[in-house]
KOLNUMAR-466900 format. One line per field, with one value per residue (C-alpha): residue number from 1; x, y, z; residue in one letter. Coordinates in nm, 3 decimals. Layout:
BEGIN
zanu = [NUM, ...] $
px = [X, ...] $
py = [Y, ...] $
pz = [Z, ...] $
loro = [A, ...] $
end
This chain:
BEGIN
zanu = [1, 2, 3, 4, 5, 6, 7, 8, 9, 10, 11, 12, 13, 14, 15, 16, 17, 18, 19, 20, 21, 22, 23, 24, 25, 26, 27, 28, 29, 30, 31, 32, 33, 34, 35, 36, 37, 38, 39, 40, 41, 42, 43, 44, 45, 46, 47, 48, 49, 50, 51, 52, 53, 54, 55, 56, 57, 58, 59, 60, 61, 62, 63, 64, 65, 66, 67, 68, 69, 70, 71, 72, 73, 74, 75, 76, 77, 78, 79, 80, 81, 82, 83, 84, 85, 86, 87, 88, 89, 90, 91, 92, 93, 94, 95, 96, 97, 98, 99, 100, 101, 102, 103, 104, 105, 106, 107, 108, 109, 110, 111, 112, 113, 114, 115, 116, 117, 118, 119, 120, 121, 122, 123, 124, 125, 126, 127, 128, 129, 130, 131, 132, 133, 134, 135, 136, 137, 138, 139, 140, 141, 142, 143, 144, 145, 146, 147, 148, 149, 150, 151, 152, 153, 154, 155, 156, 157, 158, 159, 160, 161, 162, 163, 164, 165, 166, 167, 168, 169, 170, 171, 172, 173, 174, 175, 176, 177, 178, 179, 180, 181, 182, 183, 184, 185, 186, 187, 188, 189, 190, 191, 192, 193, 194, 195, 196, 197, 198, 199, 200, 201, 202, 203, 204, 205, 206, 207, 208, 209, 210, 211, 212, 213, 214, 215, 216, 217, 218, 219, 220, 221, 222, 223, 224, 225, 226, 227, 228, 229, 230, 231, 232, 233, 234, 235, 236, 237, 238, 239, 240, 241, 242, 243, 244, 245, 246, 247, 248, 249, 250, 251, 252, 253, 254, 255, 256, 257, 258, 259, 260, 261, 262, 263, 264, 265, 266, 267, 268, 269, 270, 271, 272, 273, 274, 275, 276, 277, 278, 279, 280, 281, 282, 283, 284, 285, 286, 287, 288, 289, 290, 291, 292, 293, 294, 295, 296] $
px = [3.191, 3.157, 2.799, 2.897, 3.118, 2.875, 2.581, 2.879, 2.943, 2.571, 2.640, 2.919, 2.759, 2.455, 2.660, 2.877, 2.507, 2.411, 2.760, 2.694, 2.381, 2.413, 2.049, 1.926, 2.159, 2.034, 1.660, 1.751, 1.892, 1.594, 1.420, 1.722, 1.792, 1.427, 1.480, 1.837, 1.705, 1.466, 1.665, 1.943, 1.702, 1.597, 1.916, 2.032, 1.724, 1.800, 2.175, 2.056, 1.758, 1.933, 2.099, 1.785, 1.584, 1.806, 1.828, 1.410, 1.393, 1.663, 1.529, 1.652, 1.999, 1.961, 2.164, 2.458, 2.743, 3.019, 3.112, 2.835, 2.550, 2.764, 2.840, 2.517, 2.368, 2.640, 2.594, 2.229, 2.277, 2.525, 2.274, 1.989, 2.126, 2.297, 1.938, 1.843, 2.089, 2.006, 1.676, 1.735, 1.961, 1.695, 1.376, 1.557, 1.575, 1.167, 1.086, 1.311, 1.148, 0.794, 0.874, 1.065, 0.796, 0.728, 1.118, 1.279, 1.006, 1.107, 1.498, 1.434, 1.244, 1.494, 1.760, 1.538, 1.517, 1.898, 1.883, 1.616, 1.474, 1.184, 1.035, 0.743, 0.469, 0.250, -0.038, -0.144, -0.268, -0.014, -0.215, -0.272, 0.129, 0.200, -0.023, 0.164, 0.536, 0.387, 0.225, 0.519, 0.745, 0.599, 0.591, 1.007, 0.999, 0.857, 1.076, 1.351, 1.195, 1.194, 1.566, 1.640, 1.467, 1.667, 1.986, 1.972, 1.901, 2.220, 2.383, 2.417, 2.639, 3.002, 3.240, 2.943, 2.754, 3.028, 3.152, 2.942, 2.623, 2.717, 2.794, 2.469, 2.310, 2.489, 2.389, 2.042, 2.032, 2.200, 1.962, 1.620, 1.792, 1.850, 1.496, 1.389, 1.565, 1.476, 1.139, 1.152, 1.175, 0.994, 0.684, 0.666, 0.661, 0.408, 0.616, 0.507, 0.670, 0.694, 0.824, 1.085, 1.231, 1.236, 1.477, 1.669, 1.681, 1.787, 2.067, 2.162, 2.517, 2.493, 2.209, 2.412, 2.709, 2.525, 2.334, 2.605, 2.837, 2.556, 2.483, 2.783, 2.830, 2.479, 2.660, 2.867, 2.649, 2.524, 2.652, 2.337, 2.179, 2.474, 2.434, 2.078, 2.031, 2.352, 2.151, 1.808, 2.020, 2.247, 1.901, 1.710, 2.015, 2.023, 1.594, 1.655, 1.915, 1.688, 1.376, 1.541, 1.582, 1.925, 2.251, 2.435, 2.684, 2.972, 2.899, 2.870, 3.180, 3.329, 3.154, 3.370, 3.074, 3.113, 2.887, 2.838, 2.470, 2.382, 2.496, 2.280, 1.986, 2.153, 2.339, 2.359, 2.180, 2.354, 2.381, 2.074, 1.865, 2.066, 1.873, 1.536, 1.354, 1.424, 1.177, 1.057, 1.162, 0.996, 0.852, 0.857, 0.907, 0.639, 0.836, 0.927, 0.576, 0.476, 0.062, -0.086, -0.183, -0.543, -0.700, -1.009] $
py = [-0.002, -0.047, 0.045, 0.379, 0.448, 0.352, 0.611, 0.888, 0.799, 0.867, 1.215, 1.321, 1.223, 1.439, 1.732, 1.672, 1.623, 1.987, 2.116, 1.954, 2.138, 2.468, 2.597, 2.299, 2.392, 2.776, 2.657, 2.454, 2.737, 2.924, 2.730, 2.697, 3.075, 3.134, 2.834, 2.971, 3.322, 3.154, 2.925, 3.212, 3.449, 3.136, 3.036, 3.381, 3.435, 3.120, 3.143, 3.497, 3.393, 3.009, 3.164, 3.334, 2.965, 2.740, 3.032, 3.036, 2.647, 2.601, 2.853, 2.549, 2.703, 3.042, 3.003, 2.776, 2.841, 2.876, 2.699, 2.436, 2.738, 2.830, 2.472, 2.340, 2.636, 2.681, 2.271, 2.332, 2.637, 2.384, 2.095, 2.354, 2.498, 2.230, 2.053, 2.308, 2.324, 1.917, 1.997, 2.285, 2.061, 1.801, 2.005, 2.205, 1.982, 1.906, 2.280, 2.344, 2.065, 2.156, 2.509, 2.411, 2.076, 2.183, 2.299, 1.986, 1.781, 1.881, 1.866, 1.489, 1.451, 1.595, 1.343, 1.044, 1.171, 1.156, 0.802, 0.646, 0.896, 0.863, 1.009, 0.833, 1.036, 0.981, 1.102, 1.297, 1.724, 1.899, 1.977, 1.625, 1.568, 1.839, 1.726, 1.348, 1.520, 1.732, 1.429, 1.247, 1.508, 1.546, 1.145, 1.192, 1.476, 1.317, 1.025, 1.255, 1.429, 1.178, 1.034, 1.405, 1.360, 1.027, 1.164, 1.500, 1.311, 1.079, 1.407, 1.447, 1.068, 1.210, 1.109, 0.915, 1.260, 1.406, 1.139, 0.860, 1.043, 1.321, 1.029, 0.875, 1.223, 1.256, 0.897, 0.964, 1.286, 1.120, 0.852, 1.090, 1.316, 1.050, 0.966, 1.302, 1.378, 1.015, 1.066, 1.326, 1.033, 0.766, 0.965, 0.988, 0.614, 0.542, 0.440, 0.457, 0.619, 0.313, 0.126, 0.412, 0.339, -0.033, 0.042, 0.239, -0.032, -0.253, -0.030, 0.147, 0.227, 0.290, 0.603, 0.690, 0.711, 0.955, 1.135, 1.191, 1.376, 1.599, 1.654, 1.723, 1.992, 2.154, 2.289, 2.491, 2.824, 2.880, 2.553, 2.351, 2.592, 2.520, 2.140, 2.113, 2.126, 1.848, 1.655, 1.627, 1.460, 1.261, 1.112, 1.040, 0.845, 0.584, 0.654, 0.467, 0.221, 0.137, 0.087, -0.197, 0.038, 0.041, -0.155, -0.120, 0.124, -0.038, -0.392, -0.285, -0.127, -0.439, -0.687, -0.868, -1.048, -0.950, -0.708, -0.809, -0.694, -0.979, -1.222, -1.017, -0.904, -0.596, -0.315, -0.125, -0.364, -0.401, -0.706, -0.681, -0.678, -0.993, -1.234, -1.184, -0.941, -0.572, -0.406, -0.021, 0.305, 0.291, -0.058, -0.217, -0.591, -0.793, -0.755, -0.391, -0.267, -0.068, 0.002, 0.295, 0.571, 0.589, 0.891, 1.093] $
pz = [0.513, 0.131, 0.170, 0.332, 0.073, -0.227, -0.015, -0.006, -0.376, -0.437, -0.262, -0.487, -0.840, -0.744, -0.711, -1.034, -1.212, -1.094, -1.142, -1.517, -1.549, -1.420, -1.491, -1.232, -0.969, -0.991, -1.017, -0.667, -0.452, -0.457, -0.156, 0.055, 0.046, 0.141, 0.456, 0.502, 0.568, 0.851, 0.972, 1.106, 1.227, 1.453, 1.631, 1.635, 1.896, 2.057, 2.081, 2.259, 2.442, 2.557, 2.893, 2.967, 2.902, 3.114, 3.402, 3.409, 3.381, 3.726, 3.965, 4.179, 4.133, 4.200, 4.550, 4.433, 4.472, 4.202, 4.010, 4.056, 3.961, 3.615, 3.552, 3.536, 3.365, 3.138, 3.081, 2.979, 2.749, 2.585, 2.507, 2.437, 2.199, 2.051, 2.088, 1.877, 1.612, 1.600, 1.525, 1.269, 1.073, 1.017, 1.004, 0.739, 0.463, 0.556, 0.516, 0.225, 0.047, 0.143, 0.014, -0.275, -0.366, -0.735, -0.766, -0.642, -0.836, -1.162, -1.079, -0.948, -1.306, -1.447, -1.316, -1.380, -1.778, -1.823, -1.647, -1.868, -2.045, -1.867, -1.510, -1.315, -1.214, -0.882, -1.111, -0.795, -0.788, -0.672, -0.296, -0.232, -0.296, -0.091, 0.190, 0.197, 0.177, 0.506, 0.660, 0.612, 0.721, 1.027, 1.104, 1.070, 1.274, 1.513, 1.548, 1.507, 1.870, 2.005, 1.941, 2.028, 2.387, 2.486, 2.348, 2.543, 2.856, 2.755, 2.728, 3.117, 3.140, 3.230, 2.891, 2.697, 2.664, 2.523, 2.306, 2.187, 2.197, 1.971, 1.745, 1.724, 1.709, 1.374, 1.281, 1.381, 1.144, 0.843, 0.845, 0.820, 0.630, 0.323, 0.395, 0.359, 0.025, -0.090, -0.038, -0.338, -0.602, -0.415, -0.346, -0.713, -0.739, -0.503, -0.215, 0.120, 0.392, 0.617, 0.296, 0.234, 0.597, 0.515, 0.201, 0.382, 0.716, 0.408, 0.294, 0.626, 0.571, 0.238, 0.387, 0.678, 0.367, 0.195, 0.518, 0.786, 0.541, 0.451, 0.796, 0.911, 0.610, 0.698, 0.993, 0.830, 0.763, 0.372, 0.269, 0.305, 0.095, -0.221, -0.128, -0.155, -0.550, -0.572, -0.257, -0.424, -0.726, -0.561, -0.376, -0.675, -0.828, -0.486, -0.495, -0.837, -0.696, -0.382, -0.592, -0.783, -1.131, -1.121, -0.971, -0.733, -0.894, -0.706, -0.805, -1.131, -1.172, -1.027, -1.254, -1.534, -1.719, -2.082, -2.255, -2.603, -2.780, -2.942, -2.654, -2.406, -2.584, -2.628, -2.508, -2.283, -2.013, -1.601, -1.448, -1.303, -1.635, -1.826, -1.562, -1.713, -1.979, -1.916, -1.667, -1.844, -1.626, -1.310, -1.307, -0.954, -0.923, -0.703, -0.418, -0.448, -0.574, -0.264, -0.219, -0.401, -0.144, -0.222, -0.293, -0.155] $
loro = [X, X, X, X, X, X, X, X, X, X, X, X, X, X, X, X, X, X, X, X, X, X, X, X, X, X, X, X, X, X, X, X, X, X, X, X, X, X, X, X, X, X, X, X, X, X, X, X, X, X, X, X, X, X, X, X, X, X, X, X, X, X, X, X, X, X, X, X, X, X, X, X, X, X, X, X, X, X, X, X, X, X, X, X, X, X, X, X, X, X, X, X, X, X, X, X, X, X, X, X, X, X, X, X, X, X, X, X, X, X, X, X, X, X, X, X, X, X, X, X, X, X, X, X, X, X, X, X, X, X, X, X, X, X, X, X, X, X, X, X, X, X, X, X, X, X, X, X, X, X, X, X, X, X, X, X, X, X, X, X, X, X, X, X, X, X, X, X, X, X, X, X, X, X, X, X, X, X, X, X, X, X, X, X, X, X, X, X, X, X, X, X, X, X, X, X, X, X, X, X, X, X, X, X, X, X, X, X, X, X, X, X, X, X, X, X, X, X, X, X, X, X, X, X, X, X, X, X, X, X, X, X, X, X, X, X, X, X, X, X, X, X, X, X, X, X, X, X, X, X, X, X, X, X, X, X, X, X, X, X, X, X, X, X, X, X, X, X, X, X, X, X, X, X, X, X, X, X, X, X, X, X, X, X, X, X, X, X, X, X, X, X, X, X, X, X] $
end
């Protein structure tokens, strides 16, 4: 559970760096207000149109009896449009950050500057960085359908479908949601999608920390749209942390070794820099250094 507690801890110091730089946190909202406006013109219709759905997709039911006709139907409405609110919750953050890519580019810049004073740079045109973040968003989508189809079908079990399975649904979102906010700083570094889901295996309470709180705030209408800015921060921070740049902020704090200059090399440096010479702002280690995506 420390690990949950050091990804929600990641969540909060994003949002005091955007409350701490208030022209950032303006700069973010644009994209989520554009999304935002989409996103409620969508389940409005659906929340409308779900009764209509689940009454054309049982014409099975049409001569039931009450209350077995209402139950079922009322049943399916339920998971279809909570199906749907499942999938709007995740697919936002994708399409706020594919409309928002050169917005939330320069705020995760911005946040790696007041780290190190420096920001890696993929090096890549701006198309061919917006055609990986789609690529990739659609790989998590995917997945995320898919989890979506075996959890609606769970849906149905009497007590588990109400209980445990909206649990893992929220798990489930938490997880791709830190990888699609993380994937703001990594792509920048060169990391691979399938090597961004193997730091986050690595670390996976410390993303469902910093995920299923988000997730379970994006429900409440407007307030994805203030959290976004604060998210894209707070991801870039553990992006660092993941990427081997940084310590883990808890261990850190927790760490009594002393910190004098000249018995270091100098101050300043975490625990994770006094076992070896200093690594420069967005150096990956052997192990770390993912494969360049290759261009053409």
């Amino acid at each position: 559970m420390r690990d949950f507690g050091v990804g929600f801890g990641y969540l909060l110091r994003g949002q005091k760096w955007v409350a701490g730089h208030g022209r950032w946190f303006g700069f973010g909202l644009l994209p989520g207000l554009v999304t935002f406006v989409l996103y409620v013109g969508a389940l409005v219709g659906l929340f409308y149109g779900a009764d209509d759905l689940t009454s054309w997709a049982t014409p099975f039911a049409d001569d039931w009896g009450s209350p077995w006709q209402g139950l079922l139907r009322g049943t399916l409405t339920f998971l279809v449009f909570a199906l749907g609110l499942f999938l709007a919750v995740i697919t936002f953050t994708a399409v706020t950050l594919l409309i928002g890519q050169p917005f939330y580019e320069s705020l995760s810049e911005a946040v790696d500057r007041s780290e190190s004073g420096e920001a890696p740079e993929s090096g890549l045109p701006l198309w061919r960085e917006l055609w990986i973040s789609a690529r990739d968003s659609v790989r998590v989508l995917l997945r995320v359908a898919f989890y979506g189809i075996l959890l609606f079908a769970a849906g149905f079990i009497p007590v588990v479908g109400q209980t445990v399975v909206p649990a893992i649904g929220f798990a489930v979102s938490g997880f791709f949601l830190t990888e699609e906010l993380t994937a703001v700083a990594l792509q920048r570094r060169r990391v691979e999608f399938k090597q961004r889901l193997a730091l986050l295996r690595g670390r996976r309470m410390a993303a469902l920390g910093f995920g299923v709180p988000l997730t379970l705030a994006f429900l409440v209408p407007f307030v994805a749209v203030l959290l976004m800015p604060g998210a894209v921060a707070g991801a870039t921070l553990m992006a660092r942390e993941l990427n081997g740049e940084t310590a883990d902020p808890d261990e850190d704090a927790h760490t009594n070794a002393p910190t004098n200059e000249h018995e270091h090399g100098g101050a300043g440096q975490g625990p994770a820099q006094r076992s070896g010479p200093a690594a420069p702002a967005g150096h990956l280690t052997p192990a770390a250094a993912p494969k360049p995506y290759r261009r053409g």
